[in-house]
Backbone as ProteinMPNN parsed JSONL, in Angstrom:
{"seq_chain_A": "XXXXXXXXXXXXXXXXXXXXXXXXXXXXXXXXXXXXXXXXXXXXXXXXXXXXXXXXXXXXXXXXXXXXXXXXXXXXXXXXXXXXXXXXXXXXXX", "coords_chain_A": {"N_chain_A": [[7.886, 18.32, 29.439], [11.029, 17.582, 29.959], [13.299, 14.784, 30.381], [16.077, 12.384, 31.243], [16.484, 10.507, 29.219], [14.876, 11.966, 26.851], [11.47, 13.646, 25.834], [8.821, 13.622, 28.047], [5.748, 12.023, 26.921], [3.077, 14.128, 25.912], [-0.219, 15.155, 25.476], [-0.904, 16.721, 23.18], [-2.502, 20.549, 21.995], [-2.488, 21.172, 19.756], [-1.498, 21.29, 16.246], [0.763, 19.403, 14.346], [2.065, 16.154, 14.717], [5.677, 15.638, 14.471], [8.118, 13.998, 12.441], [10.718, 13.699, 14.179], [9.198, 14.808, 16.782], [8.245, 12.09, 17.193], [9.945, 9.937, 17.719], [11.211, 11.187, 19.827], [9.262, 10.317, 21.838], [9.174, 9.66, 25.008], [7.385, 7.791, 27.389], [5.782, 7.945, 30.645], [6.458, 6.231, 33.306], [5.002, 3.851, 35.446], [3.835, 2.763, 38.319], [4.792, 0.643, 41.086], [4.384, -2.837, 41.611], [4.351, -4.023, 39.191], [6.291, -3.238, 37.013], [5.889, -0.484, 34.316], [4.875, 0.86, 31.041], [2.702, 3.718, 31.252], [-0.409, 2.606, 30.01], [-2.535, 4.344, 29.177], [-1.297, 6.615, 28.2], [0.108, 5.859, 26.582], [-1.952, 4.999, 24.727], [-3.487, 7.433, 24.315], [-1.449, 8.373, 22.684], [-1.25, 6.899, 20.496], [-3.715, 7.365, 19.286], [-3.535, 9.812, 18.948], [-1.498, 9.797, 16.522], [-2.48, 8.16, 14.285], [-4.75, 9.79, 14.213], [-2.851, 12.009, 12.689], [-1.689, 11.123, 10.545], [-3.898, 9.693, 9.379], [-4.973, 12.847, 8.583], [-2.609, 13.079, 6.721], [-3.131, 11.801, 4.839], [-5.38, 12.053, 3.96], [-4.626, 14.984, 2.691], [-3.382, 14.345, 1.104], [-4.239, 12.512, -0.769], [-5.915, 14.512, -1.833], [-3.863, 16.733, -2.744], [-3.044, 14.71, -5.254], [-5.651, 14.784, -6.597], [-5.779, 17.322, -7.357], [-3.556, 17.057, -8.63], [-3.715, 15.898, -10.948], [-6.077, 17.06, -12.015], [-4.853, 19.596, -13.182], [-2.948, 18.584, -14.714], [-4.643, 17.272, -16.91], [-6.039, 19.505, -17.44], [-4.189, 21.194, -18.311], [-3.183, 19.009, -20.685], [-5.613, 19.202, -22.249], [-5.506, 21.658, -23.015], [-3.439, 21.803, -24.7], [-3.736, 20.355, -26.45], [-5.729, 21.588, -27.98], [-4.461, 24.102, -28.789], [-2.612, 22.733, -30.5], [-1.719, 22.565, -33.444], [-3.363, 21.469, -36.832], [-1.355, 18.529, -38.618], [-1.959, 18.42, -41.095], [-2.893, 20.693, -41.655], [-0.704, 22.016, -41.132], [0.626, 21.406, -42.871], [-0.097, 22.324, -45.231], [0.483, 24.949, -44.813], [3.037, 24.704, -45.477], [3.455, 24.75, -47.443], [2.535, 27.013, -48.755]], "CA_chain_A": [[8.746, 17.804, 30.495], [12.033, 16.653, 29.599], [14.168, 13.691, 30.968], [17.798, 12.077, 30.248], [16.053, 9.555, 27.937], [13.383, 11.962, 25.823], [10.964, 14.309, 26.561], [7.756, 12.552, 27.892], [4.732, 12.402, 26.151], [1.737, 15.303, 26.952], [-1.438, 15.558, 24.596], [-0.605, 18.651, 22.584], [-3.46, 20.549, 21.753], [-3.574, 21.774, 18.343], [0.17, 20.948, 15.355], [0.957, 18.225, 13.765], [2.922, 15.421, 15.069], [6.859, 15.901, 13.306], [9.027, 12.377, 12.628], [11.383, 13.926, 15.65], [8.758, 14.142, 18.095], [7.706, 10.757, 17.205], [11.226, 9.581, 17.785], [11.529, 11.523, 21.08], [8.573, 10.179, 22.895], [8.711, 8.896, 26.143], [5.889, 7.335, 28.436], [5.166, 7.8, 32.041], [6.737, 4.822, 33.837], [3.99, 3.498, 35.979], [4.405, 2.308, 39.697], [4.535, -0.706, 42.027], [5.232, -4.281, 41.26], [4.45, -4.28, 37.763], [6.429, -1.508, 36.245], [6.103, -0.56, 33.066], [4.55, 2.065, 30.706], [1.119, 4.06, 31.583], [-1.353, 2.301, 29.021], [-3.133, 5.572, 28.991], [-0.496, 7.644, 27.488], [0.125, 4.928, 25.169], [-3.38, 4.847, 23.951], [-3.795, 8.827, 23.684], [-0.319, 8.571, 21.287], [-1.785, 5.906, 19.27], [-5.047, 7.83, 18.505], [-2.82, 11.393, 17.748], [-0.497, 9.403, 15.517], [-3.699, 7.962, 13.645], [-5.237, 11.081, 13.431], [-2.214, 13.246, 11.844], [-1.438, 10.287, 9.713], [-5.349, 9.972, 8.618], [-5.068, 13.866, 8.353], [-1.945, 13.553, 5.577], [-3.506, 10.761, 3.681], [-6.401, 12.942, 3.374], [-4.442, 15.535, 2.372], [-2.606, 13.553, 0.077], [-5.538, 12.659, -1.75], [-6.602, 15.914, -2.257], [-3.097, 16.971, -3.327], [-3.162, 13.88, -6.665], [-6.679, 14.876, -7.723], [-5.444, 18.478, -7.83], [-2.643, 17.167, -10.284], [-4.74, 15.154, -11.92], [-7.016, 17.994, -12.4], [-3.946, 20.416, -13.565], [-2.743, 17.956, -15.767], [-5.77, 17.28, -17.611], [-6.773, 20.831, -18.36], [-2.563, 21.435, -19.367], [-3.508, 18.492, -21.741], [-6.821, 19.539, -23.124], [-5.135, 22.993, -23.583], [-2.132, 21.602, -25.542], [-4.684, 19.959, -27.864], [-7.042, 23.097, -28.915], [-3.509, 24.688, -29.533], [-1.705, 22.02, -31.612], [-1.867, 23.055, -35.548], [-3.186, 19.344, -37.231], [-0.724, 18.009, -39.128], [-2.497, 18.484, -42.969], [-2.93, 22.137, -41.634], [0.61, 22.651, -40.692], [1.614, 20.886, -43.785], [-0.884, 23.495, -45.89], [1.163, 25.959, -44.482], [4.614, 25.273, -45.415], [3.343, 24.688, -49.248], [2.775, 28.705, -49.243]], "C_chain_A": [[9.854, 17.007, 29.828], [13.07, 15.654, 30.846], [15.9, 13.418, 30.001], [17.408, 11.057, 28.501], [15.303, 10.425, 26.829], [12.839, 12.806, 26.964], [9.501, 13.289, 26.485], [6.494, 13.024, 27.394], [3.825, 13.558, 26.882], [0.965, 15.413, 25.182], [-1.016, 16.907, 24.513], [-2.387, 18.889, 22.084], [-3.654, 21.033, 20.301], [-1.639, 21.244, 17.461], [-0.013, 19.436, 15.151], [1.879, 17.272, 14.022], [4.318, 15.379, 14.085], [7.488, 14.377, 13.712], [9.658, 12.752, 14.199], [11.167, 13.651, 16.895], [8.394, 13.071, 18.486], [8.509, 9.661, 17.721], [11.46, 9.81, 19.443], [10.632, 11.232, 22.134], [9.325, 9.239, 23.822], [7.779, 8.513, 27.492], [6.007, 7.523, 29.911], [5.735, 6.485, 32.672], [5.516, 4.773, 34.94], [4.998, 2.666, 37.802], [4.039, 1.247, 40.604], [4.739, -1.906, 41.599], [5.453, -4.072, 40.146], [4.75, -3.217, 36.967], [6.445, -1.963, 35.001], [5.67, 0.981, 32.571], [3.391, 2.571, 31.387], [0.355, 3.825, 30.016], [-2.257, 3.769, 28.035], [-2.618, 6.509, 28.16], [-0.186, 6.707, 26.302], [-0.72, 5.248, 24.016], [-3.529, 6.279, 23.276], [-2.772, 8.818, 22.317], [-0.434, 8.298, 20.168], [-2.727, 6.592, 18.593], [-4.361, 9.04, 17.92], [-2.032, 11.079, 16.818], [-1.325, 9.159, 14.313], [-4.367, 8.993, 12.999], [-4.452, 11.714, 12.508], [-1.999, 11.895, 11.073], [-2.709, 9.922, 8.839], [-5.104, 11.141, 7.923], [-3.966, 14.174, 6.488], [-2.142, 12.125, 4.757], [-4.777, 11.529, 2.932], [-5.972, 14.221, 2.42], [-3.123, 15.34, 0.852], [-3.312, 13.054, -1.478], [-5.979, 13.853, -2.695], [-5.227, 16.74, -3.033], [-2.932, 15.717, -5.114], [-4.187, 14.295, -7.132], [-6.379, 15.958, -8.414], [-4.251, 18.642, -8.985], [-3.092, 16.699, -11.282], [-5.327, 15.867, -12.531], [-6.226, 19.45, -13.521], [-3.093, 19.677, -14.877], [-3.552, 17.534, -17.17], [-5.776, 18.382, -17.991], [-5.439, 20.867, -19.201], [-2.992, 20.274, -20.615], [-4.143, 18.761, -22.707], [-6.263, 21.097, -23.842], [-4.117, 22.834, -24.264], [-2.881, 21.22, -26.996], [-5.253, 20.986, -28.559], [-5.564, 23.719, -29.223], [-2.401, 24.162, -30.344], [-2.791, 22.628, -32.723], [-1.964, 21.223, -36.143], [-2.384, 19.311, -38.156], [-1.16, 18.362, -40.251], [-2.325, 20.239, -42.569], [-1.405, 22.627, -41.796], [1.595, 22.316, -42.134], [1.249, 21.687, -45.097], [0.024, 24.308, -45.883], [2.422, 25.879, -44.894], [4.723, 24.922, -46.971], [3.094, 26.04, -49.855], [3.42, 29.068, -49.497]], "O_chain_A": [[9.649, 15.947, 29.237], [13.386, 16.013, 31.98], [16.494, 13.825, 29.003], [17.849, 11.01, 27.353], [15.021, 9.788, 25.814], [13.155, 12.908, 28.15], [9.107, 12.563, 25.572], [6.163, 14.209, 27.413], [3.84, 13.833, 28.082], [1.501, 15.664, 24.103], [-0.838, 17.825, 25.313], [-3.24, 18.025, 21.878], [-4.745, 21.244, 19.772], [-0.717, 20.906, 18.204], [-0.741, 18.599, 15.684], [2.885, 17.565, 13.377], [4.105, 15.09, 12.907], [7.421, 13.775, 14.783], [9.212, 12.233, 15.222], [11.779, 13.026, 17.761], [8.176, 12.785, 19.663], [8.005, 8.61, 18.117], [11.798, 8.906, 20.208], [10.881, 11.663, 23.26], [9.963, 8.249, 23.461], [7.709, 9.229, 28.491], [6.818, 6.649, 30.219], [5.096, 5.52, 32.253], [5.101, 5.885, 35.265], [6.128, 2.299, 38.126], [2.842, 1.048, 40.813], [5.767, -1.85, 40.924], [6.618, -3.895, 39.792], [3.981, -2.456, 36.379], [6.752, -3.056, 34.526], [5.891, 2.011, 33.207], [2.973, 1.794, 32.245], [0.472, 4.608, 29.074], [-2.46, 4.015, 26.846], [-3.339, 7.196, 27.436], [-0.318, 7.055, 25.129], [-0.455, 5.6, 22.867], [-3.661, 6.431, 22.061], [-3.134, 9.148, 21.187], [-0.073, 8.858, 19.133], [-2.718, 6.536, 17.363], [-4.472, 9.353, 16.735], [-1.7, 12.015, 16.091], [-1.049, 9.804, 13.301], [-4.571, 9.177, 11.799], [-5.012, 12.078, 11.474], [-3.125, 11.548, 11.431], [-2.56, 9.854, 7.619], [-4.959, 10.99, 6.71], [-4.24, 14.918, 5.546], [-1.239, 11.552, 4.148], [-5.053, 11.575, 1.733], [-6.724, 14.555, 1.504], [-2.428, 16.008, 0.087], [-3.029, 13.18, -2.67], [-6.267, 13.963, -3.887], [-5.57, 17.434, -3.99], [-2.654, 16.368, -6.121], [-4.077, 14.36, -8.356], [-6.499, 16.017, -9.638], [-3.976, 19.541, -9.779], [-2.873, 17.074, -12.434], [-5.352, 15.637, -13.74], [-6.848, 20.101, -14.361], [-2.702, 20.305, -15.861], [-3.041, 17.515, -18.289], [-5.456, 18.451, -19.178], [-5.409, 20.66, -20.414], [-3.141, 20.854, -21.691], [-3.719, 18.702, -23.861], [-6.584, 21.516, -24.954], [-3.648, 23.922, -24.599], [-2.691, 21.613, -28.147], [-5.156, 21.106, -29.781], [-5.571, 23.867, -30.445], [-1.472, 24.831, -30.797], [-3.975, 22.955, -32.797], [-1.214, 20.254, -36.021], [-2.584, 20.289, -38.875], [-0.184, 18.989, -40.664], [-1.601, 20.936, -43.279], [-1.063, 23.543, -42.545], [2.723, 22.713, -42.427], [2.088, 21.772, -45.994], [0.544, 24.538, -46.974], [3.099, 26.898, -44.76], [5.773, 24.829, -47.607], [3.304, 26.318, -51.036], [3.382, 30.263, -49.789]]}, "name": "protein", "num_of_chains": 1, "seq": "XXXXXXXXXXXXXXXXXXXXXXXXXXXXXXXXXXXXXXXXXXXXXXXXXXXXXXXXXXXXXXXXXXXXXXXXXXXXXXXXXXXXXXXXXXXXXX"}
């Protein structure tokens, strides 16, 4: 549902919250004396923001060990194929 201000919030059911839409929410105005937002829609926003923001910390994680892990072996494999120094220096006395 869009408006002049923003389109208003609605529980999506499955994607990942983007900066944009995060930008473009707007709430439910609520009715009778005490206007304001609907708490409710608040609350649901708060927990899907939480979640996809949990979701890319998790996946954030899991992206550093995997360099960590890629870096290390590239290391260990630079070592078994360096020539040691006395060897390399053997070699250029032939």
């Amino acid at each position: 549902m869009s408006g002049k201000h923003g389109t208003v919030f609605r529980v999506r059911s499955r994607g990942r919250l983007t900066p944009q839409a995060i930008r473009e929410v707007r709430f439910r105005r609520t009715a009778g004396f005490l206007q304001g937002v609907r708490a409710d829609d608040v609350h649901q926003f708060v927990d899907q923001v939480s979640e996809d923001v949990a979701s890319l910390y998790d996946e954030l994680a899991t992206v550093y060990a995997e360099n960590y892990r890629i870096k290390t072996a590239l290391r260990d494999w630079q070592s078994a194929q360096a020539v040691p120094s006395s060897a390399a220096h053997d070699q250029a006395d032939r």
